[in-house]
Phi, psi and omega in degrees: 000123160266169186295141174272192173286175195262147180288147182301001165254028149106038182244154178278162166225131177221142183264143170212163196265137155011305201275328168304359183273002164290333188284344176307179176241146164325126167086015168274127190285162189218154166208133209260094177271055176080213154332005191204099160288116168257149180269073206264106202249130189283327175310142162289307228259337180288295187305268223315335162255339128329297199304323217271321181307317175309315183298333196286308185255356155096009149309339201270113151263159196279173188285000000 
């Protein structure tokens, strides 16, 4: 998956299903919305890697 453009306050965003949010690193803001975490990384490289870890464990939903 590649990275979109940045939300208009500069965060990457990314959806993942709920159980990923044990798999994060400390300080990623998260907001947990039912059936869907979204995730907000202001870092590219931060976001880059999380997509490749989620996607890896079958965690990752699509936009």
């Amino acid at each position: 998956m590649k990275l979109g453009k940045r939300d208009p306050q500069g965060y990457f965003v990314i959806l993942a299903d709920p159980r990923a949010k044990e798999t994060l690193p400390e300080g990623v803001e998260t907001m947990d919305e039912g059936d869907v975490l979204i995730i907000r990384v202001k870092s590219r490289s931060l976001a880059t890697k999380i997509v490749r870890k989620l996607e890896r464990e079958g965690l990752l939903r699509g936009a």
